[in-house]
N, C-alpha and C positions, 0 to 999 in steps of 0.2 A: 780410074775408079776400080777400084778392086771389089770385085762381087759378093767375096764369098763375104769379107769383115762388115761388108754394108750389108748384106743376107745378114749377121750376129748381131751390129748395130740394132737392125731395124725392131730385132724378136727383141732384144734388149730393151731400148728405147718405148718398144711398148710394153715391158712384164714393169718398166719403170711407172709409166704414165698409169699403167693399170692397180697400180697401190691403190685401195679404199681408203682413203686418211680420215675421210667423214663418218665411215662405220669402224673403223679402227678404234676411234677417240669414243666413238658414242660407246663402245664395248667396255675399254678400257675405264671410263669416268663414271657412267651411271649407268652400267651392262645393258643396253637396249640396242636394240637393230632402228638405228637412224631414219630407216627406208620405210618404217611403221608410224612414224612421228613427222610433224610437221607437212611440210609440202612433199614429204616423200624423197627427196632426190638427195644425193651423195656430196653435195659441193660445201661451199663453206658457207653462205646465203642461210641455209637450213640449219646448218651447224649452229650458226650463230643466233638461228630462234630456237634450235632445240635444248643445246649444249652450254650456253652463255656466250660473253663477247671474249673472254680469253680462249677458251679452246676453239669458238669460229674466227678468230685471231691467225690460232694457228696452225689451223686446217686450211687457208686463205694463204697463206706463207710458205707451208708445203707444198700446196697443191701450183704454185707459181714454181718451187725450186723444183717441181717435177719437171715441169719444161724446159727449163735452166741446164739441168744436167746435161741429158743426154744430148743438145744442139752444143754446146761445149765441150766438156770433161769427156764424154762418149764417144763424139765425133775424133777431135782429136787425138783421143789415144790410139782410135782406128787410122788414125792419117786424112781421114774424110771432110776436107776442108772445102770442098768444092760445092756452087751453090745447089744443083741437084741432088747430092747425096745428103746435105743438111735438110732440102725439102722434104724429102721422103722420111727423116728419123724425125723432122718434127711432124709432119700427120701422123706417123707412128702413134709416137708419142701421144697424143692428143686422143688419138682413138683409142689409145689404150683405156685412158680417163672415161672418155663415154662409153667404151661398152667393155668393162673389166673383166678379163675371163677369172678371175678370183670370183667374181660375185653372177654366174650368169648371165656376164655378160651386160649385165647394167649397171649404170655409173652418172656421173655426174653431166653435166650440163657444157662445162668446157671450157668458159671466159676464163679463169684463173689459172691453167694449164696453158691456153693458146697466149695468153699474156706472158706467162713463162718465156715459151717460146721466143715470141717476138724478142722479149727482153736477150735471149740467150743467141742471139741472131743478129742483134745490136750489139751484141759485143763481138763479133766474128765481122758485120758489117756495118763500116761505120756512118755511112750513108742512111740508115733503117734508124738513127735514134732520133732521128725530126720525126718519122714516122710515129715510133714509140711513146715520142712526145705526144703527140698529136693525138694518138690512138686515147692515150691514161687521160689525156685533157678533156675530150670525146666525152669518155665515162663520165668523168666525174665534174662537166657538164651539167648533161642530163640528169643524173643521180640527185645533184642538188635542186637542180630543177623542177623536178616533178617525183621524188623520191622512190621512183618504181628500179628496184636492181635489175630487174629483168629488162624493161624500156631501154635502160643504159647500156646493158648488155648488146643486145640486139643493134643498136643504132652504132655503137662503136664497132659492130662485128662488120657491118656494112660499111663504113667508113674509110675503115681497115683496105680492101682489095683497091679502094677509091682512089683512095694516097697513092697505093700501090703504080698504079697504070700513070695517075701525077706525075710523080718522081721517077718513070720512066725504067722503073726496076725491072732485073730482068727478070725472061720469062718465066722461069721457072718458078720464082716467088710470087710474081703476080697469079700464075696457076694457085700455090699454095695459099694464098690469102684467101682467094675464091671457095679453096675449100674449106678452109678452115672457116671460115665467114657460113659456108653453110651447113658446117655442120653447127654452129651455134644457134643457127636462126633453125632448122628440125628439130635441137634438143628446145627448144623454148618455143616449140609448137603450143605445148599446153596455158604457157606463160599469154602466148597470143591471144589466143582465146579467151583469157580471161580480162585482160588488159582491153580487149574491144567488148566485154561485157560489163565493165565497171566492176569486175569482182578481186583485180589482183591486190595483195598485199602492200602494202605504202607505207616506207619507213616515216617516222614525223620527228621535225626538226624542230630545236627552239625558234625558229627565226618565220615557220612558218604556220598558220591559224589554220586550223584544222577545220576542211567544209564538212 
């Protein structure tokens, strides 16, 4: 492992993760600060109640190639193929998202980014795409189930480290899941709370009778 190019990687990997794509879009389409509208937060969830379904499309699609890059394209230009050094560029990465030094520091929530990741991890190992499977199945599970993005979030984030220690991965990923798993369940702290008061947002579907 060469220090110094995993030291460039890591600042990299997170000036990457730390793009605002949610307040970028909200600037560029209808000049508004995203962070003043809707539930507040950076992701594509918000985007897509503030913004409409095409640009929370693809603030949703960015916000996953943010992950994508740097565990790939990044890594490898660095030579950084080894599973610790990709551990660490994708928490980079990831935190970069949650707490953007562009924006003070605050950012998004994180499923769509750490999804990235995984994705961009599954392609480096090929053992991680039962996982990946599993993880997207998770989501959108839930999602359909009970229509809460956040619930789905959450339960998938948890799920995620679960598979992990399953499939016997090594340690290092099994660490990185664990984080990554909590830094999603702290950003949807708020989500919590509202979801054990009957107050969170619920998409509705044709197929399901709204109580």
């Amino acid at each position: 492992m060469n220090l110094l190019f995993l030291a460039i990687s890591v600042v990299l990997a997170y000036l990457i993760g730390s793009i605002p794509t949610a307040y970028i879009f909200g600037r560029m389409l209808k000049n508004l600060d995203i962070r003043e509208h809707g539930s507040g937060n950076m992701g594509a969830t918000n985007a897509f109640r503030v913004l409409g379904k095409v640009p929370g499309t693809l603030v949703l699609v960015l916000d996953i190639v943010k992950g994508i890059i740097p565990v790939t394209f990044l890594a490898n230009a660095f030579g950084l193929e080894d599973a610790l050094s990709l551990v660490i560029i994708s928490v980079a990465t990831v935190a970069g998202h949650n707490w953007t030094v562009f924006l003070g520091f605050k950012g998004g929530k994180g499923m769509a980014t750490s999804l990235g990741v995984l994705i961009g991890l599954a392609i480096q190992f090929q053992i991680l795409r039962i996982i990946l499977l599993w993880v997207t199945m998770t989501w959108l599970g839930f999602f359909l189930l009970f229509g809460f993005v956040s619930l789905a979030s959450i339960i998938a984030a948890v799920v995620f480290p679960v598979l992990m220690v399953v499939y016997c991965e090594p340690l290092p990923l099994v660490i990185m899941s664990i984080v990554l798993c909590v830094f999603i369940v702290f950003r949807h702290s708020s989500n919590i709370k509202r979801l054990a008061k009957g107050q969170e947002n619920r998409v509705s579907f044709p197929f399901r009778k709204r109580s």
